[in-house]
C-alpha positions, -999 to 999 in steps of 0.1 A, spaced: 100 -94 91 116 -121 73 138 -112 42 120 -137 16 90 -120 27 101 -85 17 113 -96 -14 79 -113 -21 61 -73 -15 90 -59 -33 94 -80 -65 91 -55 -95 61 -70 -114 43 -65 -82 11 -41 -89 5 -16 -60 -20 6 -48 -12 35 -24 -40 40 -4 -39 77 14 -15 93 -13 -18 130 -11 -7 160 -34 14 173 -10 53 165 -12 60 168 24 30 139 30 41 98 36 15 94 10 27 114 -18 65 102 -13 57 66 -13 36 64 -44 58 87 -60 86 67 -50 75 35 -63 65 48 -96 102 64 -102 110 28 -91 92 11 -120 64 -3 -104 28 -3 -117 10 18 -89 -25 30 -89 -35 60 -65 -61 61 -39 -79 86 -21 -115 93 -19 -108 129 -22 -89 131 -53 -90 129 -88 -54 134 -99 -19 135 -87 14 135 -107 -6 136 -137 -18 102 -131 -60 97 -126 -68 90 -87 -91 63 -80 -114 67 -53 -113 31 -38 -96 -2 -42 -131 -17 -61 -122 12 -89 -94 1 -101 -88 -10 -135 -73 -45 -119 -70 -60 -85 -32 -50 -70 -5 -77 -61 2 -56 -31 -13 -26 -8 4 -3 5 -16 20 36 -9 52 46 -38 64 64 -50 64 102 -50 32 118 -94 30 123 -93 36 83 -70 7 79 -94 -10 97 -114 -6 72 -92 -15 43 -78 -49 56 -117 -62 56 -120 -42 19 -89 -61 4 -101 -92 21 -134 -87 1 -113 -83 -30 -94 -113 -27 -59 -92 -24 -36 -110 -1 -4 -89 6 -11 -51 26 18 -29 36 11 -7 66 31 22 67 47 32 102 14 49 119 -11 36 99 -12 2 116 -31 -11 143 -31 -39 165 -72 -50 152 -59 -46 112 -29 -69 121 -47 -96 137 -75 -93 112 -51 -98 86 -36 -126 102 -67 -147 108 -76 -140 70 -43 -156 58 -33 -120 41 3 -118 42 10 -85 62 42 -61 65 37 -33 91 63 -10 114 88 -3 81 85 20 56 84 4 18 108 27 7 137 23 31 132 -13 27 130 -12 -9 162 6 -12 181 -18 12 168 -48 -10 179 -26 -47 217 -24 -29 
């Protein structure tokens, strides 16, 4: 992954969405979103089976939210990201960040035929912290 390319996900008036984040701490889902938010990111929440976390409302999918994201960020099983790559397609969004085990080799490709700018096999918040040093 090139450098300019993570600093193009990671640029601070990016707007995320967390897909997968979960309410408990020891979950990939709950540490990224609440790592970006302590960051100073705009981040919306995802997960179908939610309604809060943090004290922040939890959307149920990407169509809910109250504007479409500059960047999503997965953290779900790959055959469910399957199915998000062809739902941010739909919504026009054009950068998706797979977290380490939620990628797939379908969801990659997919994303690359669709011209959406795809990150996948490092975790946003390691790289984010290299890039802050």
């Amino acid at each position: 992954m090139s450098t300019n390319l993570l600093k193009d996900f990671l640029r601070k008036e990016n707007v995320f969405a967390v897909i997968g984040v979960s309410i408990n701490p020891k979950k990939y889902g709950h540490q990224v979103y609440k790592d970006l938010k302590e960051a100073g990111y705009t981040v919306y929440p995802v997960n179908s089976h939610l309604d809060e976390i943090l004290g922040d409302r939890c959307y149920h999918s990407l169509s809910e939210l109250p504007e479409i994201p500059d960047v999503v960020n997965i953290v779900v099983p790959p055959e469910v990201t399957e199915k998000i790559v062809a739902e941010c397609k739909a919504l026009g969004i054009e950068r998706i960040w797979m977290q380490p085990g939620s990628e797939s080799e379908q969801a990659i490709e997919f994303c690359r035929r669709n011209n959406i700018k795809v990150v996948h096999d490092l975790c946003v918040m390691v790289k984010r912290m290299e890039l802050e040093k």
